[in-house]
C-alpha positions as a Python dict, from the first residue, in 0.01 Angstrom:
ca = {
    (1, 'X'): (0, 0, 0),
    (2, 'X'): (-182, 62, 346),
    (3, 'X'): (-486, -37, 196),
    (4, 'X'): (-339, -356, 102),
    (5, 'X'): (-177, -443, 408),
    (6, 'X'): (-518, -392, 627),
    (7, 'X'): (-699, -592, 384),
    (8, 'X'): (-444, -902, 373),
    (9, 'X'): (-456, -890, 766),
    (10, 'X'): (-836, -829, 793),
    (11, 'X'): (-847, -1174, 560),
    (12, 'X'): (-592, -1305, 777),
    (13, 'X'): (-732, -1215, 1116),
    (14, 'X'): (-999, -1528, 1153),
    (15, 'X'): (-705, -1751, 1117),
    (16, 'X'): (-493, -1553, 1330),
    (17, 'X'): (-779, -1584, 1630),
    (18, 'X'): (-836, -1955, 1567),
    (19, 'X'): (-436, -1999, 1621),
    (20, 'X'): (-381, -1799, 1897),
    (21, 'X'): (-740, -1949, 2091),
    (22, 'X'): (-689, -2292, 1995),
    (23, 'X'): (-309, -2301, 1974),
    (24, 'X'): (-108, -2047, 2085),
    (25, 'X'): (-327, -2040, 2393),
    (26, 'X'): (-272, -2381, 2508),
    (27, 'X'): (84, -2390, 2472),
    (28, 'X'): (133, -2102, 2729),
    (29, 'X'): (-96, -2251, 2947),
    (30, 'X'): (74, -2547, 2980),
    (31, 'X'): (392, -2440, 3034),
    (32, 'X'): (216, -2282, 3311),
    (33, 'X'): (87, -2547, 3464),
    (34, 'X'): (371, -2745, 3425),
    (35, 'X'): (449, -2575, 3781),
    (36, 'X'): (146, -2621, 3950),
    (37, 'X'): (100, -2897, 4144),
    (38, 'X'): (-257, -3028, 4075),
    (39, 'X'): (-275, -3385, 4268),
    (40, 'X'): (-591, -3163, 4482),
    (41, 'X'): (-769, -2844, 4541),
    (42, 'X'): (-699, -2614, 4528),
    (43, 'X'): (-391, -2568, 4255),
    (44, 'X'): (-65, -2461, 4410),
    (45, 'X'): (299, -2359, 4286),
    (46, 'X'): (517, -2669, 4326),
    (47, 'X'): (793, -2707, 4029),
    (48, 'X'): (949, -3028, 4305),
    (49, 'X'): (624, -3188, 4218),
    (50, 'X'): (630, -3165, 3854),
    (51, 'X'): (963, -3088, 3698),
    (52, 'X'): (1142, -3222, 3993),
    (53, 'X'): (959, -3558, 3988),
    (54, 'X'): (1094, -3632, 3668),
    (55, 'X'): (1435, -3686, 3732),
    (56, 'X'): (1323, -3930, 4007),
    (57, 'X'): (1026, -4136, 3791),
    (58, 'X'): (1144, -4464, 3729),
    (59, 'X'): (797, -4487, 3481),
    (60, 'X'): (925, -4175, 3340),
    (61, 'X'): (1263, -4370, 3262),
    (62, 'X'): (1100, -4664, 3160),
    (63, 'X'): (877, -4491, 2863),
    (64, 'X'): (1174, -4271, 2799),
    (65, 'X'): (1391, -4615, 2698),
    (66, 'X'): (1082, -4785, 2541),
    (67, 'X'): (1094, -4501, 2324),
    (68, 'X'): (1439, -4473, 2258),
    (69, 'X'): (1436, -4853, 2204),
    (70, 'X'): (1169, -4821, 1907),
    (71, 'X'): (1356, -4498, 1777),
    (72, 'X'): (1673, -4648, 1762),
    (73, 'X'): (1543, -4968, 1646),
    (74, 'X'): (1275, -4835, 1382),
    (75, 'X'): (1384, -4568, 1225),
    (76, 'X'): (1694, -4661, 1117),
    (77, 'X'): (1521, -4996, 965),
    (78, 'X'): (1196, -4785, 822),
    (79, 'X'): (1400, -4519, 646),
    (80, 'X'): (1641, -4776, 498),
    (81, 'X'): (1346, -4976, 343),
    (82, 'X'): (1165, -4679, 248),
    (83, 'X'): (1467, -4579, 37),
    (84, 'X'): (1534, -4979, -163),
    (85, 'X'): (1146, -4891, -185),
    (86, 'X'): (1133, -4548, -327),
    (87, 'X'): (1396, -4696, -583),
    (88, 'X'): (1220, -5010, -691),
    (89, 'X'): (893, -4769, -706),
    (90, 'X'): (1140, -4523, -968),
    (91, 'X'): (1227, -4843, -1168),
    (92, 'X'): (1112, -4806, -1563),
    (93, 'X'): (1079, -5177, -1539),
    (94, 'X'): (804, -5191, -1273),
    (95, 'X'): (427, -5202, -1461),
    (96, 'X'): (138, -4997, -1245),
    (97, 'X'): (354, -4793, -1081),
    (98, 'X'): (104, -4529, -999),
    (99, 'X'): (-139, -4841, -864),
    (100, 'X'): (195, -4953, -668),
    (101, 'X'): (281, -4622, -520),
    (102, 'X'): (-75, -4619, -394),
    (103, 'X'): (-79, -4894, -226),
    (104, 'X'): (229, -4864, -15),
    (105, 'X'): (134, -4530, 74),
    (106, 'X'): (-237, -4650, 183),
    (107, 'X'): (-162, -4761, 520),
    (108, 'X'): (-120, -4436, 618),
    (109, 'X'): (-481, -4391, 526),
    (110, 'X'): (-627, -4653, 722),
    (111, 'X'): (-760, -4579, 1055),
    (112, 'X'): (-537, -4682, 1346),
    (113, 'X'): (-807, -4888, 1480),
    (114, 'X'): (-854, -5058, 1210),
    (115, 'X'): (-526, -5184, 1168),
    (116, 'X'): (-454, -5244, 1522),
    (117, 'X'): (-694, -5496, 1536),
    (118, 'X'): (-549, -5665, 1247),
    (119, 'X'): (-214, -5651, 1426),
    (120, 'X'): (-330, -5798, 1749),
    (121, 'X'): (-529, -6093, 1530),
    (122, 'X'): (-251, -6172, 1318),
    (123, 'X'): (20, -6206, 1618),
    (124, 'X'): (-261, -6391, 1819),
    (125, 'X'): (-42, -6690, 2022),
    (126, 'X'): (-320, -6914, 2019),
    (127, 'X'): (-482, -6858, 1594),
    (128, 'X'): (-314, -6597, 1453),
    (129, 'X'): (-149, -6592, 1143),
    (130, 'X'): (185, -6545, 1201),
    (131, 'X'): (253, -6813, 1474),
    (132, 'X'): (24, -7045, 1242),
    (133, 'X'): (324, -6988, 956),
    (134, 'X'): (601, -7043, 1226),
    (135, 'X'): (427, -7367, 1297),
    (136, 'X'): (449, -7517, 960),
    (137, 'X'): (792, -7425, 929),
    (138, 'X'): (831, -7609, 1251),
    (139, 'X'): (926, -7328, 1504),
    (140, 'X'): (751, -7267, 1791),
    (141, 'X'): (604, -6906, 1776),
    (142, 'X'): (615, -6673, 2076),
    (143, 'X'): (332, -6534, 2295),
    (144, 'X'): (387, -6188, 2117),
    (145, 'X'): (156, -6001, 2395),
    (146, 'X'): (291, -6190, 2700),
    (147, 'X'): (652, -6134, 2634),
    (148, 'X'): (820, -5816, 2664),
    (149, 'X'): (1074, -5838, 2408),
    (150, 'X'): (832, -5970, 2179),
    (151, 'X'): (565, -5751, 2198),
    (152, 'X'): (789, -5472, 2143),
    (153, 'X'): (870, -5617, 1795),
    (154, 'X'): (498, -5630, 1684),
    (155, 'X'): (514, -5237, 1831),
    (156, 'X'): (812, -5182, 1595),
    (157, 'X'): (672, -5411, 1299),
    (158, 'X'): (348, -5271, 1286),
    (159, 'X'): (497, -4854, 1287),
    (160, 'X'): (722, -4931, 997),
    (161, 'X'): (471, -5094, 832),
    (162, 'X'): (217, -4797, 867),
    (163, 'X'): (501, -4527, 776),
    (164, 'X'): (687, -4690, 539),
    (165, 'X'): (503, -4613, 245),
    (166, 'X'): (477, -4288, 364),
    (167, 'X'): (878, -4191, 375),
    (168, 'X'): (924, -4413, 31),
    (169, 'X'): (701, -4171, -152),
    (170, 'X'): (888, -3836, -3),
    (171, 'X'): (1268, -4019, -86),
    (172, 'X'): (1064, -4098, -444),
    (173, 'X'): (981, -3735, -470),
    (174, 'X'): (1354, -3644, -461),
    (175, 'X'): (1448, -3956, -630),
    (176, 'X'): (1278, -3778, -962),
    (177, 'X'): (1478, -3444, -894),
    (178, 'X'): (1779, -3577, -948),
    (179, 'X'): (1916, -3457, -1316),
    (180, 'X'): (1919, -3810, -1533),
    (181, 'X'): (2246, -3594, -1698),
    (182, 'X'): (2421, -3738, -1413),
    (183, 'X'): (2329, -4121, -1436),
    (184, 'X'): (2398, -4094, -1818),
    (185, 'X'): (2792, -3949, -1724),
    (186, 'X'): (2809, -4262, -1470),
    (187, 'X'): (2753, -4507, -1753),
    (188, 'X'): (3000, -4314, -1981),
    (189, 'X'): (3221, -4412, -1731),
    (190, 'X'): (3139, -4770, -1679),
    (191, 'X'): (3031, -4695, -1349),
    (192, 'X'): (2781, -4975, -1202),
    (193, 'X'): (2461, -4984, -1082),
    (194, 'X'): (2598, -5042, -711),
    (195, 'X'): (2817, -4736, -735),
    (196, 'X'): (2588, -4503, -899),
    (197, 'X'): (2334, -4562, -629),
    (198, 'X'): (2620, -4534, -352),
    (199, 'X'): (2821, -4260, -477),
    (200, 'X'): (2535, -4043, -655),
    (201, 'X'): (2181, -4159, -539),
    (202, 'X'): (2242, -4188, -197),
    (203, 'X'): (2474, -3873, -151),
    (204, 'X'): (2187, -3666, -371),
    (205, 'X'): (1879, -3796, -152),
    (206, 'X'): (2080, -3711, 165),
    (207, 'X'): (1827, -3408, 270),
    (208, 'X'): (1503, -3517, 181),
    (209, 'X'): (1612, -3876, 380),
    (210, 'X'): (1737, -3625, 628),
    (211, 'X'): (1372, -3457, 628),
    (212, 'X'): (1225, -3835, 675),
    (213, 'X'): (1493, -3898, 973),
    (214, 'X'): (1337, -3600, 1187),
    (215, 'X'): (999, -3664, 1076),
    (216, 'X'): (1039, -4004, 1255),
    (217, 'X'): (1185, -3910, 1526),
    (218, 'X'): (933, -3646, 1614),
    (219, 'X'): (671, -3929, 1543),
    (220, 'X'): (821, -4176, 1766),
    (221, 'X'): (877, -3937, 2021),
    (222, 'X'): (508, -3860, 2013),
    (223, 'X'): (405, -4259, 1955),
    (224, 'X'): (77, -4341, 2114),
    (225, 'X'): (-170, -4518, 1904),
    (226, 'X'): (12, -4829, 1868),
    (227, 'X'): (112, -4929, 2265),
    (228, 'X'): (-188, -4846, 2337),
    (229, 'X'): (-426, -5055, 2125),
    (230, 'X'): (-191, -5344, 1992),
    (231, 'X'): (-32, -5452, 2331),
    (232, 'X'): (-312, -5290, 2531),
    (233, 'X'): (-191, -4993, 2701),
    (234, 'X'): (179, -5038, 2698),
    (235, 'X'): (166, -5434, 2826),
    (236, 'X'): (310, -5698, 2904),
    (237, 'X'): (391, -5515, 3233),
    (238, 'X'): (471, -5151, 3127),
    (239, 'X'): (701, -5292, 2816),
    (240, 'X'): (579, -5103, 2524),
    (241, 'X'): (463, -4787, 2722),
    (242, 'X'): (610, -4487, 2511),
    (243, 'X'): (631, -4121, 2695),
    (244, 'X'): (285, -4052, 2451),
    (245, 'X'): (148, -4311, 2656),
    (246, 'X'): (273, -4264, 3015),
    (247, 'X'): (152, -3891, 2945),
    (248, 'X'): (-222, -3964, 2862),
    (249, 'X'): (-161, -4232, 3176),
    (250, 'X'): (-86, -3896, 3403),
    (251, 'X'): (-306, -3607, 3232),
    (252, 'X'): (-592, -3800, 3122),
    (253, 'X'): (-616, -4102, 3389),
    (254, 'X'): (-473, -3971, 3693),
    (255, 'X'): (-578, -3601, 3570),
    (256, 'X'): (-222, -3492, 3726),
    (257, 'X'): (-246, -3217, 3442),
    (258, 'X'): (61, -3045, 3616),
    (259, 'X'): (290, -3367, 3608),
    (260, 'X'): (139, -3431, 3242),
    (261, 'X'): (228, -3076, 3124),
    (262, 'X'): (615, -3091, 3253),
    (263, 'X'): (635, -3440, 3080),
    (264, 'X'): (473, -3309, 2718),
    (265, 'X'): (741, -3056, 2744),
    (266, 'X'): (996, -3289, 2800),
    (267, 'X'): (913, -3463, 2502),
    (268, 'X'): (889, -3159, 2285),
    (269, 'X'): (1265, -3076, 2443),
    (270, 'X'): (1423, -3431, 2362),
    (271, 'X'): (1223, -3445, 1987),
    (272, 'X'): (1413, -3117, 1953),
    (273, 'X'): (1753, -3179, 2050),
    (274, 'X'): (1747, -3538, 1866),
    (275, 'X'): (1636, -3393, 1598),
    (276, 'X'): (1903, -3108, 1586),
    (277, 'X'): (2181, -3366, 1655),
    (278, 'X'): (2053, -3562, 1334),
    (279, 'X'): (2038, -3233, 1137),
    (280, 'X'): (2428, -3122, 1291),
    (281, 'X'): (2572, -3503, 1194),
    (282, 'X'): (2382, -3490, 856),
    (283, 'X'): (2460, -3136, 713),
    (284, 'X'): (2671, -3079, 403),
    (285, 'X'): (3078, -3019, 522),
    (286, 'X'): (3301, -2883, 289),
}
């Protein structure tokens, strides 16, 4: 049994020493320097200059309630289409569905790049798409880039558009758990389509849309891709600039790596406690 032990861990070991270097590493480090000050040579203990400047950083408090703006905003609307979704993509009635299921999920495939540079031609003031449509209807279309309110829509359109598929296919997953013994009861009782999928559906898929709920949170807590390629770096004015951005802004641009650190575990602390207050107000009660 010895034997077997040393060889599992001697297979395990590479692994083990990649995680610790490359992970494990880092993390400590961080926290580390999280109360250094680092603004010049050489580095020197200063938590006032790092932790303390936090509760004092009006950017801080603006990309903290950009962020709760989209997670409050998007989430709520993502995981409630992903689940109509995941049901129409269960339907017996809908032909293709494996071709359909792929290509809702396939956004998530396509480079962010990519599809922020559709984003920022199709919401274009001046040719793009979308204000061409408004036009024809006869309403005046916004400058989506120039206005703050605005832009921050295209921020939340164009995230639940590249996770949506995504949470649809893990609510589908536990859509086709659920026994069909129970739907076949319902309908011995004359119970309708509207109430089986509010009384049994719903109530059933209530962890794995749980799962999705924290998943998105901890994404849009960690959003960075978007703000910073659709509305250019968190524009018009500092609107759309999530705490992802503001902390490549201080680690990578200001290299304040001290400020930075304090700031990514800020993030980590809020992702956590939202995330445990969704998990608290979700669980099963007796």
């Amino acid at each position: 049994m010895r034997k077997r032990n040393l060889t599992a861990y001697g297979f395990l070991t590479p692994y083990l020493a990649i995680f610790a270097v490359f992970w494990f590493w880092p993390i400590l480090y961080s926290f580390y320097l999280s109360f250094l000050s680092t603004r010049r040579l050489p580095w020197s203990w200063n938590p006032g200059m790092t932790w303390g400047r936090i509760y004092q950083d009006p950017a801080f408090f603006n990309a903290l309630w950009n962020t709760l703006k989209i997670l409050l905003i998007q989430v709520p609307v993502m995981i409630a289409l992903a689940t109509i979704l995941a049901v129409l993509l269960n339907s017996r009635l809908l032909k293709a569905r494996g071709l359909m299921r792929f290509a809702f999920f396939a956004p998530v495939v396509i480079g962010e790049a990519a599809y922020a540079a559709v984003f920022r031609l199709m919401f274009n003031a001046e040719f793009g798409i979308v204000n061409k449509t408004l036009g024809q209807m006869g309403i005046e279309g916004p400058n989506w880039f120039g206005h703050p309110d605005a832009a921050m829509a295209v921020i939340i359109i164009a995230v639940t558009w590249r996770w949506m598929g995504y949470n649809a296919i893990i609510i589908l997953s536990g859509l086709q758990s659920i026994p069909e013994d129970v739907y076949e009861a319902a309908k011995l009782d004359n119970v309708s389509p509207r109430q089986q999928f509010l009384y049994i559906t719903l109530p059933l898929l209530r962890p794995v849309i749980l799962f999705c709920i924290v998943l998105s949170v901890i994404g849009s807590m960690q959003l960075f891709a978007e703000p910073f390629l659709i509305t250019n770096q968190g524009g018009p004015g500092g609107a759309t600039e999530t705490l992802g951005l503001f902390l490549y802004r201080q680690g990578f641009l200001n290299l304040n790596f001290g400020y930075a650190s304090a700031i990514a575990y800020t993030i980590a602390a809020l992702a956590v406690a939202i995330s445990a207050l969704n998990l608290w107000v979700g669980r099963e009660r007796e």
